[in-house]
N, C-alpha and C positions, 0 to 999 in steps of 0.2 A: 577584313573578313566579316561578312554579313554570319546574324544569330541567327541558328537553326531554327527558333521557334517564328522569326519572324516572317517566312517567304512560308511559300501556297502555292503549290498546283494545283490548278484547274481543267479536264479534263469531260470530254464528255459526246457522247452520242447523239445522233440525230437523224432522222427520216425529213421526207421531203413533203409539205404538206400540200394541201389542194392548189394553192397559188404558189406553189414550188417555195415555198418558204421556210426555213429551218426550223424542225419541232425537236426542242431538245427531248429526247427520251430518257438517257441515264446519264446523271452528270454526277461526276465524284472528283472528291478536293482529297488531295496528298497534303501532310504537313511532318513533322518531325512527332510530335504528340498523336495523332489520328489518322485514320484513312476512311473515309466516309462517302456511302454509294446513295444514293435518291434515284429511285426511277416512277417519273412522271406516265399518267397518262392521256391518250389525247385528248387534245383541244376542243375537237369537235365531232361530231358521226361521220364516219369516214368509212368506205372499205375497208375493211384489216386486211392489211399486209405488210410484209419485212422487206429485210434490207438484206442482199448478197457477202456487203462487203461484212458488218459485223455482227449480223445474227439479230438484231432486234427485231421486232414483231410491234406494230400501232397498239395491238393489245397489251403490250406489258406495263407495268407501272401501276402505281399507289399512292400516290399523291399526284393531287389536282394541278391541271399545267395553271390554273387559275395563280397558282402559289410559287410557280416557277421563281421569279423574282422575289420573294419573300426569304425562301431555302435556301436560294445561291447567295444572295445578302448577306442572311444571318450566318451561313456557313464559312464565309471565308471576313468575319468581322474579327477585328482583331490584328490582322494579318498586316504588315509595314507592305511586304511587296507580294505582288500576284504574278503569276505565267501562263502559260498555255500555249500551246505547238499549235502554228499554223494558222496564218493570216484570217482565214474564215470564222475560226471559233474566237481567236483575241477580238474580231469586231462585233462579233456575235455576245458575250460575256460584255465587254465593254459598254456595249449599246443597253444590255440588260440590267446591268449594275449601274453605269456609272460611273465607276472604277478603271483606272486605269492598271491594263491585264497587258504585261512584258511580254512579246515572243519569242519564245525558247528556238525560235530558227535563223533571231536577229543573234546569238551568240554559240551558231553553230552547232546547237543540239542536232545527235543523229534521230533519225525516224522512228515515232514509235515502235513502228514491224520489225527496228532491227535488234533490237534489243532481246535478250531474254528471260522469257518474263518468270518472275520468283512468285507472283502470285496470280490466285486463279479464280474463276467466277461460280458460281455456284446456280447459275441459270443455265435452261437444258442448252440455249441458245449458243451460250459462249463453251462450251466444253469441248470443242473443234479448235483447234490450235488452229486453222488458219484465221478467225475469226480477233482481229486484236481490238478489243472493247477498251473503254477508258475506265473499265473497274480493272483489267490486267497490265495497261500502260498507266496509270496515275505513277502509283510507287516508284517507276522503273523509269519515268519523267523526273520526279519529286530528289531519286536518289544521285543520278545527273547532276542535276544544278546543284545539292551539296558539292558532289566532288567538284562540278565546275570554280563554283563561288569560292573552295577554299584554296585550290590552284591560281 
């Protein structure tokens, strides 16, 4: 049985930038100790505008995408093993860190949309339940792979 302290989810949002490239907006790590949100913002002068699927907006964020790889580094340092749902963002994380990030879809995790979610975001954005942001799936990820790991 793997320690709780030592696995990480990784989780996180993204818009689509001028060269259809993935801009992370809000990425947040689940751990047994913490649950921690960072939202970036853009990279560069862009139109503002959001996303359908979970509510973000180019304008949101507070820290500099400049630091993007700085944040997610320092935030999941520590950590034996890392995860994250879904081929896109484990290459996305991977590529950024360096790190090798496990997907939670190679061990049969269900979707994050199926779950229900115990916590909730505090952006006007995500207060629409159909909207499933990675500050309302991190935990509900994170809580998963405990029961998975100790099964």
């Amino acid at each position: 049985m793997a320690g709780a302290s030592r696995e990480s989810v990784i989780d996180f949002d993204f818009l689509r930038g001028r060269q259809n490239e993935t801009v992370g907006k809000e990425l947040c790590v689940a751990s047994a100790t913490a649950g921690e949100t960072f939202r970036f913002k853009s990279p560069y002068k862009i139109a503002d505008y959001g996303s359908s699927e979970n509510g973000i907006n180019l304008a949101d964020g507070h820290i500099e995408y400049k630091d993007l790889h700085t944040v997610v580094t320092e935030a999941v340092a520590g950590f034996a093993h890392l995860y994250a749902y879904c081929f896109s963002k484990v290459t996305f994380l991977s590529s950024l860190t360096g790190l090798t990030i496990h997907n939670l879809e190679d061990v049969d995790c269900p979707t994050p949309d199926s779950f229900n979610q115990k916590h909730w975001c505090t952006m006007p954005c995500h207060k629409f339940p159909k909207f499933a942001s990675a500050t309302k799936t991190k935990q509900a990820l994170y809580d998963w792979l405990m029961h998975y790991l100790q099964t």
